[in-house]
C-alpha positions as CSV (number, residue, x, y, z in Angstrom):
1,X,104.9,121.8,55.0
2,X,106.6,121.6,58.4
3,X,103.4,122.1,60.1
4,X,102.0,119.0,58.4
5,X,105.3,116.9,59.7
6,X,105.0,118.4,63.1
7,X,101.1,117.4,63.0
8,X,101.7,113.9,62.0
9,X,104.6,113.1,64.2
10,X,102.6,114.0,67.3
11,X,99.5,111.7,66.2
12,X,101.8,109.1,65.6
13,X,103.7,110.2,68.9
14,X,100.0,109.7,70.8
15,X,99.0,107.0,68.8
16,X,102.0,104.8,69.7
17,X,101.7,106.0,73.9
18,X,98.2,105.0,73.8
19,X,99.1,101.5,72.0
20,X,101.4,100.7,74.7
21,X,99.0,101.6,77.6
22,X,96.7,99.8,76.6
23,X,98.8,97.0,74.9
24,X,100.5,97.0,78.4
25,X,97.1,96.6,80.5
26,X,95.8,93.7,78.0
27,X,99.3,91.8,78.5
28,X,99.1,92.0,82.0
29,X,95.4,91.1,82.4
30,X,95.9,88.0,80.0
31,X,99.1,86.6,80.7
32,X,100.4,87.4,83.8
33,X,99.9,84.8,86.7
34,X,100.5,85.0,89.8
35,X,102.6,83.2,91.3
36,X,104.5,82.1,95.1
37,X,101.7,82.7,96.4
38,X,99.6,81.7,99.5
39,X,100.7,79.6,102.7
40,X,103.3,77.5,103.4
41,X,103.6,75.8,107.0
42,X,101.4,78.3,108.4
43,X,103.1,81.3,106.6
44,X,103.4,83.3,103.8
45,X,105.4,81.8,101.2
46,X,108.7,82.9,100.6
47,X,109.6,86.0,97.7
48,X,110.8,84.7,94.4
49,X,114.7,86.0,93.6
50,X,112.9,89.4,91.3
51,X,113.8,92.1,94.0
52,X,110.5,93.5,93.2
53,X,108.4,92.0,96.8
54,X,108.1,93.2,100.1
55,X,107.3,90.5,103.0
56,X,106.7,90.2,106.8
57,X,108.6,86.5,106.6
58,X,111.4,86.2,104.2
59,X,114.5,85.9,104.8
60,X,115.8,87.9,102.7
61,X,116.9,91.2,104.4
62,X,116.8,93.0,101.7
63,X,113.0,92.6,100.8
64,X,112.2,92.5,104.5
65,X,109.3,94.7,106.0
66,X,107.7,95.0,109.2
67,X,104.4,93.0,110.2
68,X,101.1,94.9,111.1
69,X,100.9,95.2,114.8
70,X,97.3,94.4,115.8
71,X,98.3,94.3,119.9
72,X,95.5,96.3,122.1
73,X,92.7,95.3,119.3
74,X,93.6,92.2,117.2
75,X,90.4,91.7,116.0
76,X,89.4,95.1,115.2
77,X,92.6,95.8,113.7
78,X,92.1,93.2,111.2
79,X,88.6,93.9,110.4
80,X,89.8,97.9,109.6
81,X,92.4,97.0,107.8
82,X,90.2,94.6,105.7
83,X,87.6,98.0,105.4
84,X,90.3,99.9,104.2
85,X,91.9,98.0,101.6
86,X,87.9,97.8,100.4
87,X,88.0,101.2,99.6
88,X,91.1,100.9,97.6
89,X,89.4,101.4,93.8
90,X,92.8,99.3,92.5
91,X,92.2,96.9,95.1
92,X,90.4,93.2,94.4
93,X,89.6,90.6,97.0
94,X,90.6,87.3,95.1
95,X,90.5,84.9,98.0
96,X,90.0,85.3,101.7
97,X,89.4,83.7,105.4
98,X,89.4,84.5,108.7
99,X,92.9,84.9,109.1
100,X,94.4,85.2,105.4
101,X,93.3,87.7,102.4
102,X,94.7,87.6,98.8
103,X,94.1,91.1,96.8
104,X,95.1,92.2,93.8
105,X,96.0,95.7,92.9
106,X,96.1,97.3,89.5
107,X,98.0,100.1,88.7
108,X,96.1,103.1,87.1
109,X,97.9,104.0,84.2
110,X,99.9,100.9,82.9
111,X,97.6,98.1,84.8
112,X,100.4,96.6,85.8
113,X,99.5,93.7,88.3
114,X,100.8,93.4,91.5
115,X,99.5,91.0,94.4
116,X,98.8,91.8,98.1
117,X,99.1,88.9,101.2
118,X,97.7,89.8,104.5
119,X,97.9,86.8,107.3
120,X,96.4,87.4,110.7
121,X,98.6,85.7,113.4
122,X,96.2,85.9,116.1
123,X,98.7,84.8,119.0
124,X,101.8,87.4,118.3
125,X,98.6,89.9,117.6
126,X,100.4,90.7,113.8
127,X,99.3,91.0,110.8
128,X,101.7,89.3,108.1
129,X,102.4,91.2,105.4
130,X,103.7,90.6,101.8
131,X,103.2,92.9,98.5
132,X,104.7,91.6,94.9
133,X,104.6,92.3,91.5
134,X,103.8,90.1,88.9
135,X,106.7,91.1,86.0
136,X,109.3,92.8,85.9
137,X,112.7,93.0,88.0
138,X,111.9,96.6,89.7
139,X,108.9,98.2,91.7
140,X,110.9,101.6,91.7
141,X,109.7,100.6,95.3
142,X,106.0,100.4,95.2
143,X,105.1,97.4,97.0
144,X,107.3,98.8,99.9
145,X,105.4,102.0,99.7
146,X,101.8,100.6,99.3
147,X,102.6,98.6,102.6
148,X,103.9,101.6,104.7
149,X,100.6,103.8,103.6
150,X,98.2,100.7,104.7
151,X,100.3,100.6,107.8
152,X,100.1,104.5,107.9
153,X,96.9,104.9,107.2
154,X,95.6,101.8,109.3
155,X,97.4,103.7,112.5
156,X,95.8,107.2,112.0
157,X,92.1,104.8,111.8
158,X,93.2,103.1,115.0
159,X,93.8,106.2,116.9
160,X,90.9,108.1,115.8
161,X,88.7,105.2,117.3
């Protein structure tokens, strides 16, 4: 008889992890928007109060991150950089120009929804940066991390060239 509890408690164990994966994944793709989003004056516009965003150009210290630098190869750098968020499976271009690119990124497991700004400033030669997700009040630091690997992994392209 205990084997028949034990049995049944770990269906209903996966049954109820695999409801909220995929309840979580059908939330986010239906009724999450994004928002403070695009450009404002020429720049990014400004984190909301969640502490859950990285950017380039707020003023808020705490959710500040470097720029991209693009010096030496502006152009180039911003065309890699495009190439390599490409190959990001998770990655979707949702809007984009010659200077500013919207991309969405899901995660794998939860699909949580998080949304990635990248503005070219072609006269500091920087690339303007700003990563934030879409609920929630914490990233566990995500959007800080996903900016340092582009950066990271940008750098290691640049040199090899």
């Amino acid at each position: 008889m205990k084997y028949n509890w034990a049995s049944l408690s770990l269906i209903v164990l996966i049954a109820l992890i695999m409801l909220t994966i995929f309840g979580s994944r059908w939330y986010n793709t239906e009724y999450t928007h994004a928002k403070n989003l695009g450009l404002s004056k020429g720049q990014l516009i400004e984190c909301g109060k969640s502490p859950n965003c990285v950017s380039s150009q707020t003023t808020q210290s705490s959710m500040r991150i470097a720029p991209i630098n693009a010096s030496d190869t502006p152009e180039l750098t911003w065309l890699m950089l495009r190439d390599l968020v490409e190959t990001i499976p998770q990655a979707i271009l949702i809007s984009g120009n010659e200077s500013y690119r919207h991309y969405q990124f899901t995660t794998p497991l939860m699909g949580f929804i998080d949304d990635v700004e990248l503005l070219f400033d072609r006269k500091k030669q920087l690339i303007q940066v700003k990563s934030a997700s879409r609920v929630g009040q914490s990233d566990f630091g995500a959007n800080r991390e996903r900016v340092e690997l582009l950066r990271e992994v940008l750098n290691k392209a640049r040199s090899s060239k």
